[in-house]
Structure formats: structure tokens, C-alpha cells
N, CA, C and O atoms as a GROMACS GRO file, in nm:
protein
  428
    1UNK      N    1   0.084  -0.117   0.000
    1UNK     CA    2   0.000   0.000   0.000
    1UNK      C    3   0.089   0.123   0.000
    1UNK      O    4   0.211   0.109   0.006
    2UNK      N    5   0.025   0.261  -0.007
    2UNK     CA    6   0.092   0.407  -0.044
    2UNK      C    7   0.003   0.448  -0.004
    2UNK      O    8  -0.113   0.410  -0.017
    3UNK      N    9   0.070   0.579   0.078
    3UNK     CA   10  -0.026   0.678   0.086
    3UNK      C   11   0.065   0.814   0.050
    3UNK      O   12   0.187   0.809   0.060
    4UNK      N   13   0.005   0.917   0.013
    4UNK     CA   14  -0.014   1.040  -0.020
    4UNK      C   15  -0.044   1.128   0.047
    4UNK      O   16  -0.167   1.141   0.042
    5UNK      N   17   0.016   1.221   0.131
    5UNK     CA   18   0.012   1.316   0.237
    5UNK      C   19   0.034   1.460   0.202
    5UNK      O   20   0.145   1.511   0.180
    6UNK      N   21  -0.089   1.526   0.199
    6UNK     CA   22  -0.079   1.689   0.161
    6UNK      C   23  -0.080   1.739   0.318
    6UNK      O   24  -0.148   1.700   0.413
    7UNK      N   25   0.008   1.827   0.308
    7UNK     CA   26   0.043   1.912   0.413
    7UNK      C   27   0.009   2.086   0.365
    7UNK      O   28   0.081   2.146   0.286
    8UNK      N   29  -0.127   2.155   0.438
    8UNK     CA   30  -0.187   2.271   0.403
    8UNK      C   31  -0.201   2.368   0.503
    8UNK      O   32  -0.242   2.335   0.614
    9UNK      N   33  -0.159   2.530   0.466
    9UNK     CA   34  -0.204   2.590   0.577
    9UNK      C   35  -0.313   2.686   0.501
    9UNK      O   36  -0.301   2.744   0.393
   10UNK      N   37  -0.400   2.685   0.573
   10UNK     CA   38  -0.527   2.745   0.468
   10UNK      C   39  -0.507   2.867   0.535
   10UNK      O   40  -0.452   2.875   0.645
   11UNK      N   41  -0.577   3.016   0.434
   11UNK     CA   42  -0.613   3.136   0.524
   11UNK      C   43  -0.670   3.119   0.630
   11UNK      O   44  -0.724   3.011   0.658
   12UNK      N   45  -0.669   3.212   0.700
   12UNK     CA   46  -0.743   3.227   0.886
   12UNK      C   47  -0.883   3.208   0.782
   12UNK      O   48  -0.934   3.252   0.679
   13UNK      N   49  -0.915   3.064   0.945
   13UNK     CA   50  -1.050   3.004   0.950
   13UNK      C   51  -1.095   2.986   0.847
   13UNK      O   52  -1.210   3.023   0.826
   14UNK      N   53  -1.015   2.920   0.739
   14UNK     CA   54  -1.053   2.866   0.614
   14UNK      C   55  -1.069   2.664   0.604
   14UNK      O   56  -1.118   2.599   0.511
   15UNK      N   57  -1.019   2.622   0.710
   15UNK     CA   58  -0.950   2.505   0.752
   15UNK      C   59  -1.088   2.405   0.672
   15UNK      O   60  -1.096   2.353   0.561
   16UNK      N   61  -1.183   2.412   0.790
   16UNK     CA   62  -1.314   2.349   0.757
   16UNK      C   63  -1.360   2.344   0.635
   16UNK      O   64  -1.394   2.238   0.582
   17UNK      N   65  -1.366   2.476   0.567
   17UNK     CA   66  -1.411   2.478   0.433
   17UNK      C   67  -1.329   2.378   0.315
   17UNK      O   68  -1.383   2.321   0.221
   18UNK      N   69  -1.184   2.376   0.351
   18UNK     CA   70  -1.097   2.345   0.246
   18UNK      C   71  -1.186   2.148   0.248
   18UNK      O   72  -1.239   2.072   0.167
   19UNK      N   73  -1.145   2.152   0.416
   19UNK     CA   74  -1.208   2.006   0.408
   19UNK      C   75  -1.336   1.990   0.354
   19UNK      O   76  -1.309   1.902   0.272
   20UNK      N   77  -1.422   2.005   0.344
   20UNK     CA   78  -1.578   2.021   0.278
   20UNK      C   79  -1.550   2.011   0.129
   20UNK      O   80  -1.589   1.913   0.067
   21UNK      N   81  -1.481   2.115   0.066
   21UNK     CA   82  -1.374   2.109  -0.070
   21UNK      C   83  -1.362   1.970  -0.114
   21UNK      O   84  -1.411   1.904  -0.206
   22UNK      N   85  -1.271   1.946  -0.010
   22UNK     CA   86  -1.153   1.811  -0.076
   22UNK      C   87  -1.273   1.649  -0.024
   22UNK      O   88  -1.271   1.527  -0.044
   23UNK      N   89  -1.336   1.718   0.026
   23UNK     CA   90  -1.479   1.559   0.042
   23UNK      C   91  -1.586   1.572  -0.080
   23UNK      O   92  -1.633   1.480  -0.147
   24UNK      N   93  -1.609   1.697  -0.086
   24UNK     CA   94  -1.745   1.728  -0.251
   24UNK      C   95  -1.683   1.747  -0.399
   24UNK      O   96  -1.735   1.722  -0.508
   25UNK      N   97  -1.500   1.823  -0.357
   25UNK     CA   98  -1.484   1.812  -0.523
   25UNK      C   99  -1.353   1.692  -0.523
   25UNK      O  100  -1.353   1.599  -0.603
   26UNK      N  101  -1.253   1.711  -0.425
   26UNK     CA  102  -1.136   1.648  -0.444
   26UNK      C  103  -1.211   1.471  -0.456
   26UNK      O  104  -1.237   1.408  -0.559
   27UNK      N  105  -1.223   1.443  -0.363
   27UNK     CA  106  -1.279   1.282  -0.319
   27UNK      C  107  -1.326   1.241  -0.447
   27UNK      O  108  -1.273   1.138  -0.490
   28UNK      N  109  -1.432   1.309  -0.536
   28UNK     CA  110  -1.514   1.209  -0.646
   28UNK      C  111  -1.404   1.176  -0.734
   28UNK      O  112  -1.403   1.072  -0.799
   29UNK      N  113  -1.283   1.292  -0.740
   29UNK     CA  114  -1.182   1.275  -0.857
   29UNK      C  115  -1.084   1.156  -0.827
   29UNK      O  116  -1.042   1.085  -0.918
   30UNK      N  117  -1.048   1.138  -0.696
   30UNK     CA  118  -0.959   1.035  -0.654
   30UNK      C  119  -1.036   0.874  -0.699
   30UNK      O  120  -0.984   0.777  -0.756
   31UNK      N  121  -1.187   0.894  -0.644
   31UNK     CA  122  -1.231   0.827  -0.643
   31UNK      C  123  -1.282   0.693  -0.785
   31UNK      O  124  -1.335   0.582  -0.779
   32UNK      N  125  -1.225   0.791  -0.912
   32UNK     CA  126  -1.211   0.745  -1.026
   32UNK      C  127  -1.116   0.661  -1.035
   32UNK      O  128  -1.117   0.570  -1.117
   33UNK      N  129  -1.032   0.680  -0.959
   33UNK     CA  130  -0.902   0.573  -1.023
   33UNK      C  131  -0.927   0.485  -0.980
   33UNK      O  132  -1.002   0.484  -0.883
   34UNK      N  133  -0.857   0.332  -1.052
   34UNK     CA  134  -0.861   0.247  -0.969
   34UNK      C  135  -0.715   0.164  -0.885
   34UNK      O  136  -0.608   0.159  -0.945
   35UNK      N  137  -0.729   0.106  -0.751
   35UNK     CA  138  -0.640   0.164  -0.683
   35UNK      C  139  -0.607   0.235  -0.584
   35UNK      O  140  -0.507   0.232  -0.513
   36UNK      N  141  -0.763   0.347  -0.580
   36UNK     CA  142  -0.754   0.425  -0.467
   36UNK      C  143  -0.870   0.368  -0.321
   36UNK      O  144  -0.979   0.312  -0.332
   37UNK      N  145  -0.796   0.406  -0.197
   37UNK     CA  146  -0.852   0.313  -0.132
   37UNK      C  147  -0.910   0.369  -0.007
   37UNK      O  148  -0.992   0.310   0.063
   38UNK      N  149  -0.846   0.527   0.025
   38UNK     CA  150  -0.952   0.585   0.138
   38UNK      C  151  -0.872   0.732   0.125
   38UNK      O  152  -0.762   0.751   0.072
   39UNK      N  153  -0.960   0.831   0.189
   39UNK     CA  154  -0.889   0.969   0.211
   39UNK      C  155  -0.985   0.984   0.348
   39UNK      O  156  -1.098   0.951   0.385
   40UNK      N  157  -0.850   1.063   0.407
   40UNK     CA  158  -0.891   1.108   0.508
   40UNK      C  159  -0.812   1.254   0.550
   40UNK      O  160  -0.690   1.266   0.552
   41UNK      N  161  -0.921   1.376   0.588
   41UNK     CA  162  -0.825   1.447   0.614
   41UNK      C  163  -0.854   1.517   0.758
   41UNK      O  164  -0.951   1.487   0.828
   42UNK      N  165  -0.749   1.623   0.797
   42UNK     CA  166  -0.731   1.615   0.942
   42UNK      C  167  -0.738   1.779   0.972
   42UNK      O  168  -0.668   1.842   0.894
   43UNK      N  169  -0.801   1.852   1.059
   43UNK     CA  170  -0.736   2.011   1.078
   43UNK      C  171  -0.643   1.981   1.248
   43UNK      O  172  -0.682   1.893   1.324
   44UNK      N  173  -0.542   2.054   1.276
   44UNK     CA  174  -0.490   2.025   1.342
   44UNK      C  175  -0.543   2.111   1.454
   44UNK      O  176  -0.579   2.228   1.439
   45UNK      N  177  -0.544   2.038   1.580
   45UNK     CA  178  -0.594   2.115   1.750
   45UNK      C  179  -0.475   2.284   1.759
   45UNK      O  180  -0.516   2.392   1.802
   46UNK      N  181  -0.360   2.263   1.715
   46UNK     CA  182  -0.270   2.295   1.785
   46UNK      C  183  -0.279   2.411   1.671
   46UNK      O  184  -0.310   2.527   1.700
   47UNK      N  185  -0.261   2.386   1.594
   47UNK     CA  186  -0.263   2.498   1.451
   47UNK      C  187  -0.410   2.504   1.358
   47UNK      O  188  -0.415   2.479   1.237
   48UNK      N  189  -0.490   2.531   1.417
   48UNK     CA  190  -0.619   2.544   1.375
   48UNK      C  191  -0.661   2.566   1.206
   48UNK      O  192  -0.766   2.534   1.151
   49UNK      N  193  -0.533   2.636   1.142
   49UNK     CA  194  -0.538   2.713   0.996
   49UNK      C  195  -0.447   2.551   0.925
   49UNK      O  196  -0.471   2.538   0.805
   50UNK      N  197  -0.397   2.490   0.957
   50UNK     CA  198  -0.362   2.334   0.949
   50UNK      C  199  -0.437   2.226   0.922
   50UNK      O  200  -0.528   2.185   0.994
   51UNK      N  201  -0.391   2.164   0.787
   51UNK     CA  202  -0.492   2.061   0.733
   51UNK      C  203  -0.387   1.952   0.635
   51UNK      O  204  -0.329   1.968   0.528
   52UNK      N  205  -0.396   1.841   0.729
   52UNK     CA  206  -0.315   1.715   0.671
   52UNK      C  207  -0.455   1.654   0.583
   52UNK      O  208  -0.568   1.656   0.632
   53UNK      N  209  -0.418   1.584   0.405
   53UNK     CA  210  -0.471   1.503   0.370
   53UNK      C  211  -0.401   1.348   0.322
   53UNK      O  212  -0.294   1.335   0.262
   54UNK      N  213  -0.462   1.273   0.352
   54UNK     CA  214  -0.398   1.150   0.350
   54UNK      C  215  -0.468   1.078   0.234
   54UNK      O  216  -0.580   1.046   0.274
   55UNK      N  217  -0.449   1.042   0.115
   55UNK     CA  218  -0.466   0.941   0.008
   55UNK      C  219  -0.409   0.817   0.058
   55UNK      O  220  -0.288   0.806   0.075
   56UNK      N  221  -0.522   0.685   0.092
   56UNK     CA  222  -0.396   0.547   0.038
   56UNK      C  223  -0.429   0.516  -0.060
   56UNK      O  224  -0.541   0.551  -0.097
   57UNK      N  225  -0.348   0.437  -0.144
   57UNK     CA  226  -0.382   0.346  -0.277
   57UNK      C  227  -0.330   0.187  -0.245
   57UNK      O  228  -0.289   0.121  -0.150
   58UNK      N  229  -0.350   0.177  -0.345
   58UNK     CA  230  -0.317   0.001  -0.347
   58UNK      C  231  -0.222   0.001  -0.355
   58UNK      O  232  -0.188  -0.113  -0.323
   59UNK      N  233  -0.106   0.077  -0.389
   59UNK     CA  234  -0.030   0.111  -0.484
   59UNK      C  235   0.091   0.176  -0.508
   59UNK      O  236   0.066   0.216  -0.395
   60UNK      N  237   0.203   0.231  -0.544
   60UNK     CA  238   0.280   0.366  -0.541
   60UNK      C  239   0.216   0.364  -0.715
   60UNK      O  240   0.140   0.456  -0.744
   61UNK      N  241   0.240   0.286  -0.796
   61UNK     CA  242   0.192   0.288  -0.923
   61UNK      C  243   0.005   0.347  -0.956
   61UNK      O  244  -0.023   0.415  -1.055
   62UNK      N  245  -0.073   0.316  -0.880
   62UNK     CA  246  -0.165   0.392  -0.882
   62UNK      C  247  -0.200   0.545  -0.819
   62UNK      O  248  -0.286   0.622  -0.861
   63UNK      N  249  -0.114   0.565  -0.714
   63UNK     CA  250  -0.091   0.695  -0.675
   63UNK      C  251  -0.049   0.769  -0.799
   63UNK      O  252  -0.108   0.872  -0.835
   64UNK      N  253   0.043   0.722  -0.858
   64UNK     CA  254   0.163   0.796  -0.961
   64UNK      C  255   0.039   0.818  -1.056
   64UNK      O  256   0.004   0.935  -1.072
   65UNK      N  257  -0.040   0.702  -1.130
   65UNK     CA  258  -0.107   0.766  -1.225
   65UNK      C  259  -0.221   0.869  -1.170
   65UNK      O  260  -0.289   0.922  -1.257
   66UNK      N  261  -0.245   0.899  -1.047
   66UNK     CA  262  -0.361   0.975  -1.036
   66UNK      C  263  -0.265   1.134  -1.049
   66UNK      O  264  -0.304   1.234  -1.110
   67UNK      N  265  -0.141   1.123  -0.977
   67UNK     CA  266  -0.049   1.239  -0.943
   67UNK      C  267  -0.021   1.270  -1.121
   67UNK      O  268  -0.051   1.385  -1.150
   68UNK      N  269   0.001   1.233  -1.174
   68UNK     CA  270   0.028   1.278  -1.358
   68UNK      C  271  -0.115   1.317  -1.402
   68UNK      O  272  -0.111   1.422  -1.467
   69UNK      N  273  -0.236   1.270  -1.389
   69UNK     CA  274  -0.365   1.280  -1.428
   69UNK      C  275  -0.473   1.374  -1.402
   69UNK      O  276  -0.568   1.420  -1.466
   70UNK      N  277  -0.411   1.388  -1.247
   70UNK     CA  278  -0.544   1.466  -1.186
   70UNK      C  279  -0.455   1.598  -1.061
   70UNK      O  280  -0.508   1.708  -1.049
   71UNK      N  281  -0.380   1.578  -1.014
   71UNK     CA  282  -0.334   1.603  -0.904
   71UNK      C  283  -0.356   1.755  -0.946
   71UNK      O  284  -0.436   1.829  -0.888
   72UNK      N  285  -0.271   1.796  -1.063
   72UNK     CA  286  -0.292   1.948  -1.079
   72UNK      C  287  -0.419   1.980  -1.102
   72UNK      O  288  -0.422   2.091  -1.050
   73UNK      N  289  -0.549   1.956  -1.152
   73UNK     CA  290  -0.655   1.957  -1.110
   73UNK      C  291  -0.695   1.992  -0.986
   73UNK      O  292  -0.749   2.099  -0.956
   74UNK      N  293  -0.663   1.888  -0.903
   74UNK     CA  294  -0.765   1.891  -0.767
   74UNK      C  295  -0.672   2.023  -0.684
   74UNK      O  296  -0.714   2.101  -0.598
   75UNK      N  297  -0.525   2.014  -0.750
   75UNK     CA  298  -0.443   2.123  -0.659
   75UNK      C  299  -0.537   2.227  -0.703
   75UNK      O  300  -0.633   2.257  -0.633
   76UNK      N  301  -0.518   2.272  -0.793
   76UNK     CA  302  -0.639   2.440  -0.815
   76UNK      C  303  -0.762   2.452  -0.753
   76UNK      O  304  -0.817   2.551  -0.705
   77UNK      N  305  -0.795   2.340  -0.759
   77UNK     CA  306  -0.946   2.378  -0.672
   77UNK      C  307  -0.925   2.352  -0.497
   77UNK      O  308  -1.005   2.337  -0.405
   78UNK      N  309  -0.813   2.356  -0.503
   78UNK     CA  310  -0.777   2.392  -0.337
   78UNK      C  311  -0.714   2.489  -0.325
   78UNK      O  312  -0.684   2.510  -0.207
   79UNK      N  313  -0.666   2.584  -0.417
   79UNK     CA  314  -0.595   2.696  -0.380
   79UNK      C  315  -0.662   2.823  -0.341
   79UNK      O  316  -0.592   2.915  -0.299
   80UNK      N  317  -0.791   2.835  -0.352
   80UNK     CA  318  -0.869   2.966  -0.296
   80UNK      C  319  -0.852   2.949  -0.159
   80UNK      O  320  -0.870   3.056  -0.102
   81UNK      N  321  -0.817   2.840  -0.066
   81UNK     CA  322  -0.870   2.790   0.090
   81UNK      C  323  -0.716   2.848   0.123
   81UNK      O  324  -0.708   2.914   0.227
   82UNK      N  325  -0.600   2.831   0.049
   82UNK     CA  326  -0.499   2.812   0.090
   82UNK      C  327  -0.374   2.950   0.078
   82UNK      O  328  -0.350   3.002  -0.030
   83UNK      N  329  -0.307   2.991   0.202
   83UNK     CA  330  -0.204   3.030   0.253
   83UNK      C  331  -0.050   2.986   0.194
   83UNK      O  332   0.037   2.928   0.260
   84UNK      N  333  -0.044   3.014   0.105
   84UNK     CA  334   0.089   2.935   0.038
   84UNK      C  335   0.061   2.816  -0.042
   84UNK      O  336  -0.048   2.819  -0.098
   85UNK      N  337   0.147   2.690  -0.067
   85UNK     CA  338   0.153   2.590  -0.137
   85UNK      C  339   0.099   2.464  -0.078
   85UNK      O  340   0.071   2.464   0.042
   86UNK      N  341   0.078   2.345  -0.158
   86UNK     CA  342   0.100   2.259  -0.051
   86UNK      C  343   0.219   2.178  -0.082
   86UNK      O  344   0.275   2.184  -0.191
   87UNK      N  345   0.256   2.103   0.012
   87UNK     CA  346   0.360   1.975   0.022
   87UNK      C  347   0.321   1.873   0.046
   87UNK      O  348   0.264   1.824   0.143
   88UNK      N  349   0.361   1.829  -0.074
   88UNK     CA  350   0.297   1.658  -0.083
   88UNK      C  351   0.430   1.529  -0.071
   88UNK      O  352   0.520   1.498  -0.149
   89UNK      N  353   0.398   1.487   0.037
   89UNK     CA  354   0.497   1.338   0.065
   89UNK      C  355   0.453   1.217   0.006
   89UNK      O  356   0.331   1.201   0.004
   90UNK      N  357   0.525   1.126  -0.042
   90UNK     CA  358   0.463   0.977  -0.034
   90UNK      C  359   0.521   0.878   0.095
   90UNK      O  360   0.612   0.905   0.174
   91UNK      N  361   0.443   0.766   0.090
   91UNK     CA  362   0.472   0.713   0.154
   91UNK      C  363   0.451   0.522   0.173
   91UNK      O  364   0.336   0.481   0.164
   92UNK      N  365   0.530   0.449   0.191
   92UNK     CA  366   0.499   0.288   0.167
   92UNK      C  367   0.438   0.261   0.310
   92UNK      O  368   0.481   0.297   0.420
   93UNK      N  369   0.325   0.187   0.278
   93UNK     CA  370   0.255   0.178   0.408
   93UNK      C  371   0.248   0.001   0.422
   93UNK      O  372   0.157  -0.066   0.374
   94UNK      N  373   0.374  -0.062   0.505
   94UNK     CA  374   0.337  -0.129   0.498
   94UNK      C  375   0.277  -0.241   0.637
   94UNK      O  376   0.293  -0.356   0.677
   95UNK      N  377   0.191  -0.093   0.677
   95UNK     CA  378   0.074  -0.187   0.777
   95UNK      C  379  -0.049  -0.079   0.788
   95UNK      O  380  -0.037   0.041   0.811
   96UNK      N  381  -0.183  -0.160   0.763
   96UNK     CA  382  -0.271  -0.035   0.827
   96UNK      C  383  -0.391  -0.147   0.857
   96UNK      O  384  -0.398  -0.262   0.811
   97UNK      N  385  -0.464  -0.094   0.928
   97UNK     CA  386  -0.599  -0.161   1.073
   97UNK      C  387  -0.696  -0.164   0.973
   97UNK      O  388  -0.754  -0.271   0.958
   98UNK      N  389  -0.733  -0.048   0.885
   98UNK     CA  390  -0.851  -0.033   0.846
   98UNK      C  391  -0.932  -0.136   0.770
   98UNK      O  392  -0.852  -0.203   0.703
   99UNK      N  393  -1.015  -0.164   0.758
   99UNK     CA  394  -1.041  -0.322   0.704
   99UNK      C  395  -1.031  -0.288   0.513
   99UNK      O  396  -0.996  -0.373   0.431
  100UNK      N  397  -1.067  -0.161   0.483
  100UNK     CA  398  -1.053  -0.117   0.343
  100UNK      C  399  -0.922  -0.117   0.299
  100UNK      O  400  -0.896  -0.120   0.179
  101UNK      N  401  -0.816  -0.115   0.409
  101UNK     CA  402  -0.675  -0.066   0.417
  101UNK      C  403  -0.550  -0.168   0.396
  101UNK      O  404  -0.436  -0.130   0.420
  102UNK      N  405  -0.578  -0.296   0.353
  102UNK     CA  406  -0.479  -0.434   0.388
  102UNK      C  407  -0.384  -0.355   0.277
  102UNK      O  408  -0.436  -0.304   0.178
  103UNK      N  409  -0.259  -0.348   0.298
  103UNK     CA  410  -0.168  -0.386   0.179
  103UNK      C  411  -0.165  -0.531   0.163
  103UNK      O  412  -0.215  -0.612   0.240
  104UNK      N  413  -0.101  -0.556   0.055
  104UNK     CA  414  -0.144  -0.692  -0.021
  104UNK      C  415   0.008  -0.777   0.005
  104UNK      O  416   0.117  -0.728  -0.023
  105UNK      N  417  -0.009  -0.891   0.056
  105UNK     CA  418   0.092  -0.888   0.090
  105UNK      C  419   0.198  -0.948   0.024
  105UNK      O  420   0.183  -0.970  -0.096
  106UNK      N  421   0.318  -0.984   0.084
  106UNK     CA  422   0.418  -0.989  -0.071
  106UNK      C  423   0.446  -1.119  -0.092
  106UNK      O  424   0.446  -1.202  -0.001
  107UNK      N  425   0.467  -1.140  -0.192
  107UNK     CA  426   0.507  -1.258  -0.244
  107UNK      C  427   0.675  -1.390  -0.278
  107UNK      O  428   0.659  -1.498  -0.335
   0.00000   0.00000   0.00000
């Protein structure tokens, strides 16, 4: 499994909205590929204007085709919420609880 980690600081008290955003426009677009396997995103207690989003995929290869396909897409329609850029990490996940979440295991 992979996940995909946007790191955002939205304008003052924009936080909520961005999330509402990335669940009504970002989510349906991810949700095309196949491969993709949950998003979840986060505003932080401590930094209130703070908003982690987390993509997993099945995949680093299905991440990659959504990141060539769509990514600059869904980036623009998050940039009205947002205070600067975002930073996007990847990452090999290889353990997660969620029952949607198994990486597959290796062979």
C-alpha cells in the first residue's frame, strides 16, 4: 500500500471549508481511479489554519497515475482555501488496521 500526504495551511478560518472542498470536489476525482482506497483528512488542535490530507492506494503505481492525471486539477481547486503551497509526501505503508486498508501482501 501508499499513501499520499498533503500538508496545508489554509487562510485564517478557512480550515473546515478546504475540508468540505476536498470531500465534494477532491474525493469524487480520486475516487475514479482504480487503486484508490480511502482519504482522510485532518485540521490540526494545535494549529487550527492546518490541514493534513492522507490518500492510500493500493499502490505507489496507482498513486503515480492519479499524481500525472489529476493532481494538478484537484491542486487548483484547493488553492482559494490556501495560505501558500501545498507539500505533498509519499509514503509505503506497509501496515494499516482499516479493514478497506490491507496492503497486499508480498510474495
Amino acid at each position: 500500500m501508499y499513501a499520499r500526504i498533503l500538508e496545508m495551511k489554509t487562510k485564517r478560518g478557512q480550515a473546515r471549508a478546504l475540508c468540505t472542498t476536498i470531500e465534494q470536489k477532491g474525493l469524487p476525482i480520486l475516487g475514479k481511479y482504480p487503486g484508490f482506497v480511502e482519504e482522510i483528512h485532518m485540521i490540526s488542535e494545535e494549529m487550527p489554519d492546518s490541514v493534513l490530507a492522507i490518500s492510500l492506494w493500493q499502490d505507489k503505481e496507482a498513486a503515480e497515475k492519479y499524481r500525472i492525471e489529476s493532481y494538478a486539477t484537484v491542486a487548483e481547486i484547493y488553492q482559494p482555501f490556501l495560505d501558500g503551497g501545498i507539500h505533498v509526501r509519499g509514503y509505503d505503508v506497509p501496515f494499516a488496521s482499516a479493514s478497506k486498508a490491507r496492503p497486499a501482501k508480498a510474495s
